[in-house]
ZAMARGU-4260 file (C-alpha; in steps of 0.2 Angstrom, whole numbers, plus 5000, padded with zeros to 4 digits):
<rodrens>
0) 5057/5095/5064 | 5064/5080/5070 | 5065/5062/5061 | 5061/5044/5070 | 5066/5031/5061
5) 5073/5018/5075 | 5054/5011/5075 | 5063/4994/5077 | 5067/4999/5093 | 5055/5006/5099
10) 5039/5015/5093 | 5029/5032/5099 | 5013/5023/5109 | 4998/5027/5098 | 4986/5040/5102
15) 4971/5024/5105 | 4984/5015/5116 | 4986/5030/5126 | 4967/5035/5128 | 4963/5016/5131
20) 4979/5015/5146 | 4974/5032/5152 | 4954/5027/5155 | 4960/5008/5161 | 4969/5016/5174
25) 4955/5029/5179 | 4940/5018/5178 | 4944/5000/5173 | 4958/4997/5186 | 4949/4984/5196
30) 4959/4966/5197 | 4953/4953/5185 | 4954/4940/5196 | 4941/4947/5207 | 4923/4939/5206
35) 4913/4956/5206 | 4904/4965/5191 | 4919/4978/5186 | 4931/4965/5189 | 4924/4952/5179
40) 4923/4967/5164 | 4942/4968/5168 | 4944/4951/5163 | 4931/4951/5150 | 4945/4965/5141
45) 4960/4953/5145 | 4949/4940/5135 | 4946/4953/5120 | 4965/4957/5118 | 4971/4938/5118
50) 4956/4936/5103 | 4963/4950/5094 | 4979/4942/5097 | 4976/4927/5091 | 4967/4933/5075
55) 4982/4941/5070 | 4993/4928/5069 | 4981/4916/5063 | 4982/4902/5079 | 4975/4886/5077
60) 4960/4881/5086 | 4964/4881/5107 | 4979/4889/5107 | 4984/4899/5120 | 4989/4917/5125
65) 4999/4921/5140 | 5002/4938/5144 | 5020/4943/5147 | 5033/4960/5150 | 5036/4960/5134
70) 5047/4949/5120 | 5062/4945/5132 | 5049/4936/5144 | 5040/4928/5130 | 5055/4921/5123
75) 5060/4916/5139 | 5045/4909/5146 | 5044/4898/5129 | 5062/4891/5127 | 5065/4889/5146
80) 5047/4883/5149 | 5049/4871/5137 | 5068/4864/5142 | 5062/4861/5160 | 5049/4849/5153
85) 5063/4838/5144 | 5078/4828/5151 | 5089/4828/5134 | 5089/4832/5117 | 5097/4847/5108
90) 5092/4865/5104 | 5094/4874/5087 | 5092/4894/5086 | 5099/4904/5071 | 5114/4915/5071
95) 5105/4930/5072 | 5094/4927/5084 | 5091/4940/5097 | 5099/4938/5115 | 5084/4935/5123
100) 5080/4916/5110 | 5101/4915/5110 | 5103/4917/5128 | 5089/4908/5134 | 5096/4892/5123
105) 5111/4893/5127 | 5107/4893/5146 | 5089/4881/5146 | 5102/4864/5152 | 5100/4858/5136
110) 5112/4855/5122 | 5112/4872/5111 | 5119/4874/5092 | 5119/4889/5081 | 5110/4889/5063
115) 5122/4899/5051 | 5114/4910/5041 | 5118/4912/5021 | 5123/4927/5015 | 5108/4937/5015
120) 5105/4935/5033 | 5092/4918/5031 | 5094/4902/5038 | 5104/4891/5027 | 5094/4877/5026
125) 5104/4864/5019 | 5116/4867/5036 | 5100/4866/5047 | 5094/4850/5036 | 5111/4840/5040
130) 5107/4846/5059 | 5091/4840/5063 | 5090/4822/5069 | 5074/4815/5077 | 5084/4818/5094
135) 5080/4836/5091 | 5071/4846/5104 | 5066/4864/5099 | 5068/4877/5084 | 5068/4893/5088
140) 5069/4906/5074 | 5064/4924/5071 | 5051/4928/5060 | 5063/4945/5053 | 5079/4948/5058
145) 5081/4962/5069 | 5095/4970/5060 | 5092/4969/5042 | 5073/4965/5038 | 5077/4949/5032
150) 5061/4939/5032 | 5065/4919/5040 | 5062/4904/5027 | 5049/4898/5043 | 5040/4888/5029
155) 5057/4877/5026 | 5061/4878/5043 | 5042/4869/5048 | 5046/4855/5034 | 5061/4850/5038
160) 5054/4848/5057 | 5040/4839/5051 | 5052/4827/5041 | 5066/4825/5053 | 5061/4829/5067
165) 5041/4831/5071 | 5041/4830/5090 | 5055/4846/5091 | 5045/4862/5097 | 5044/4876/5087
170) 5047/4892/5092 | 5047/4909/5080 | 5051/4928/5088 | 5037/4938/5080 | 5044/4954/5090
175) 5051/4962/5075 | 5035/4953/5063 | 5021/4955/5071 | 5007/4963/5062 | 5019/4971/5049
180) 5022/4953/5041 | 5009/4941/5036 | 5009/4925/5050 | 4999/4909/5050 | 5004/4899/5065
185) 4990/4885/5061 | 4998/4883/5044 | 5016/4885/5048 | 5011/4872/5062 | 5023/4883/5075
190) 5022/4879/5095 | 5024/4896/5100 | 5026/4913/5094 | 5032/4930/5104 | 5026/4946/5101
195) 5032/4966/5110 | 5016/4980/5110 | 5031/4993/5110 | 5036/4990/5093 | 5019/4991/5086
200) 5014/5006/5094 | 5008/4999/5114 | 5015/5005/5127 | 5030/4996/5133 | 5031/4983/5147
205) 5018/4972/5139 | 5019/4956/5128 | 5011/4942/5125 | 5015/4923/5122 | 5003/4911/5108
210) 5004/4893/5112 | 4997/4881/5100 | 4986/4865/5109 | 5000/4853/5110 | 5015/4865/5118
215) 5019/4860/5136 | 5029/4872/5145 | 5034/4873/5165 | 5030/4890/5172 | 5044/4903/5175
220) 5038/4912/5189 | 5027/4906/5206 | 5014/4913/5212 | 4995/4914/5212 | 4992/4905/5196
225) 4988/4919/5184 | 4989/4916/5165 | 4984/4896/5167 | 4997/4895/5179 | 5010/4897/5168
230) 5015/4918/5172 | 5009/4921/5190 | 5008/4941/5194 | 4992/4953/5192 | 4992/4955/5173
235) 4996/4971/5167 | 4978/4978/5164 | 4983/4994/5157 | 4996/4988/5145 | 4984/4976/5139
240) 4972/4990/5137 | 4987/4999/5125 | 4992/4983/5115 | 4973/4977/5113 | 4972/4995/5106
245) 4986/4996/5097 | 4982/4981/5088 | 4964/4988/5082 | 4971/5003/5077 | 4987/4998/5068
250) 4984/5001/5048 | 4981/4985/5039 | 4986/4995/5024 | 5002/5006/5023 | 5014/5012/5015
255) 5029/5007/5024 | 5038/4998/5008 | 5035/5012/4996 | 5044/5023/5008 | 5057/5013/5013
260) 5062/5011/4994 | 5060/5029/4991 | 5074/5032/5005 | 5085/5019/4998 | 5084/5027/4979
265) 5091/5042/4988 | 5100/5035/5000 | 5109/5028/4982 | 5110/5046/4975 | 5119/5054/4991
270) 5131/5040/4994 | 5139/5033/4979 | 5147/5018/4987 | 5131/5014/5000 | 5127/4996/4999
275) 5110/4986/5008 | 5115/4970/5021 | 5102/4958/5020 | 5091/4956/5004 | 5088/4967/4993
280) 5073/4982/4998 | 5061/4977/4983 | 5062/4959/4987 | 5049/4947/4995 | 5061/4943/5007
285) 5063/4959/5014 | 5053/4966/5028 | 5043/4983/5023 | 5051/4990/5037 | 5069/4990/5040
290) 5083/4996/5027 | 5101/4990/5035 | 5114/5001/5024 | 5134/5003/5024 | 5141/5021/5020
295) 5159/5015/5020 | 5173/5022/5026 | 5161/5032/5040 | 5159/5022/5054 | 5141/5017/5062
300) 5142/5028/5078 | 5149/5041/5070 | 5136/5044/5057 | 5124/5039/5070 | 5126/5055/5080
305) 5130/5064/5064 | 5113/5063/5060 | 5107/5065/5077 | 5115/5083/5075 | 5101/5087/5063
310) 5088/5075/5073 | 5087/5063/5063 | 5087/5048/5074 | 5092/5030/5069 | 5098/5013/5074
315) 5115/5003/5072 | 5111/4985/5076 | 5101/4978/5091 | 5096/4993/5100 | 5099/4979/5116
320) 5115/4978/5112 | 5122/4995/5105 | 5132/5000/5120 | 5142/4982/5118 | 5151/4981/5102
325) 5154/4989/5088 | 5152/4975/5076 | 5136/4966/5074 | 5135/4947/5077 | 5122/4948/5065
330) 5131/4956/5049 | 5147/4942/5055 | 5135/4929/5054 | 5133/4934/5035 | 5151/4936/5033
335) 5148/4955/5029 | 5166/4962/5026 | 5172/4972/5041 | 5172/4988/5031 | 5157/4988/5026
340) 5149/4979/5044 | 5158/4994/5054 | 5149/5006/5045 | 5130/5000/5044 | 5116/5011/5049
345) 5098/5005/5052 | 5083/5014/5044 | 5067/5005/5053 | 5049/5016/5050 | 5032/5014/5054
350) 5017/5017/5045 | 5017/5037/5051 | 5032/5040/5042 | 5033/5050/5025 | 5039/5054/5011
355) 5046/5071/5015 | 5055/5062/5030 | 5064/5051/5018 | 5071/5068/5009 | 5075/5077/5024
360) 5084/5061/5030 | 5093/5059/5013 | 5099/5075/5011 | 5107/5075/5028 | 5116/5060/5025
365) 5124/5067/5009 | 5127/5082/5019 | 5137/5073/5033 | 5145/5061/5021 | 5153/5073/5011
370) 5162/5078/5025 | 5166/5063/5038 | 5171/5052/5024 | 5187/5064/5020 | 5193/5055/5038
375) 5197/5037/5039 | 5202/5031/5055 | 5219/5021/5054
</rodrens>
């Protein structure tokens, strides 16, 4: 028996997002730009996923959703689309940020800064209050970080903007919140919002970008004017097929937390000296989802394939970004000691994980720990 729990890097395509690619691709593979009957029923599903899009994340009237490859491309398409349309201002994304809102700000020909984060991986927003100025042109924070679970202040973020700085456009990374984390983007007032169907159980290669009536964005990509114009290419009608099912089929009710706090009590109970980064697992400010833990002196990669011994499978960090350091920006942004940030695991689950899973997964960890923490590297 094997154990996934790297959900936050990807998750196993569902058994409705499979059916629903499988039939798109033998029966429903006409182009939906085309004007004849099957065609037209093409489009007609494209149109059913962007309303089941837009339900779930509570959009305000006329927004917008634009079909991508996935979260990079959304990200992208959103903070590049929206440099282009501007000749000046600056660009604020938060230290933990993913490469994708990091990179793309840092590169859009626009003045970028860095939001530090507090110590329990949020934005500190007295910092982000002394950086806003009416000068501002975009926010761009995730809705949970990546690494630890923590759920974004977006809330505080959208007031301050409002106060300071109302014609700054707003941008939140849903990738790692969609669906598992209550969002109202009519409420929050946000411009844009990215989402990934292969964290939530789509297939991968697919996305999507929401945009609310008043964003304006410059297209990425030429071509023949697909998406309003503004993401040109033959949309990915089987993907949409998978994330449009996906999103039907995804549990409304889980139990994700529960378990998540069971394998933190006995994640507690193996490893005496284990300690959580980011807020605490009960907390409101937690995600259900992801559990980031140090099992000091036992470095990350070694526990990692420890565990993938026994397969057990799990994540250190942005699974992006494994293969380039061993230290994550995120857990530096926090100023998580270099100890305990050079040995942190992450634990991320979906709603088909169990309880037993969380026991088997325990056990192996006190299992491995009694033995690799005999040996401290020097």
């Amino acid at each position: 028996m094997s154990v996934y729990l790297d959900n936050s890097a990807t998750t196993r395509p569902c058994d409705a997002a499979v059916e629903a690619m499988n039939a798109c691709m033998r029966e429903g593979f006409y182009n939906p730009s085309a004007l004849y009957a099957p065609a037209l029923r093409a489009a007609t599903a494209l149109r059913d996923c962007r309303d089941a899009v837009l339900i779930s994340v509570h959009a305000p009237m006329a927004s917008k959703v634009i079909f991508t490859s996935g979260g990079t491309e959304a990200d992208n398409l959103a903070i590049l689309g929206r440099a282009s349309k501007l000749r000046s201002g600056k660009v604020l994304f938060s230290a933990g940020e993913h490469p994708a809102v990091k990179e793309a700000c840092q590169h859009c020909g626009l003045e970028a800064e860095e939001i530090p984060y507090d110590r329990m991986g949020r934005v500190d927003l007295t910092a982000l209050r002394d950086m806003l100025s009416p000068d501002t042109a975009m926010i761009c924070c995730m809705q949970v970080n990546n690494e630890t679970g923590a759920i974004q202040p977006l809330s505080e973020i959208a007031a301050l903007r409002r106060e300071i700085a109302p014609a700054a456009h707003f941008h939140v990374d849903g990738v790692q919140g969609f669906l598992r984390v209550p969002f109202d983007m009519a409420a929050l007032g946000a411009d844009s919002y990215a989402l990934s169907g292969h964290k939530i159980h789509a297939p991968k290669g697919v996305g999507a970008l929401v945009l609310a009536p008043r964003a304006q964005l410059n297209p990425r990509q030429m071509g023949g004017g697909q998406e309003g114009g503004l993401r040109s290419g033959t949309e990915n009608t089987p993907g949409i097929a998978g994330l449009l099912a996906a999103i039907r089929a995804y549990p409304k009710e889980n139990e994700m937390r529960e378990t998540k706090l069971l394998l933190w009590r006995l994640i507690q109970q193996a490893v005496l000296g284990a300690s959580v980064n980011g807020p605490a697992p009960d907390s409101p400010l937690s995600a259900p989802h992801i559990l980031n833990v140090s099992l000091p002196p036992v470095r990350s990669e070694t526990m990692l394939h420890a565990l993938e011994g026994e397969r057990i499978y799990v994540g250190m960090g942005s699974a992006c970004s494994s293969f380039k350091q061993r230290v994550s920006p995120v857990l530096r942004a926090m100023h998580v000691p270099a100890p305990q940030a050079e040995s942190a695991l992450r634990f991320s689950l979906c709603p088909e994980n169990t309880r037993a899973e969380m026991e088997i997964t325990a056990q192996a960890i006190q299992r491995q720990y009694a033995v690799l923490s005999k040996f401290q590297r020097r």
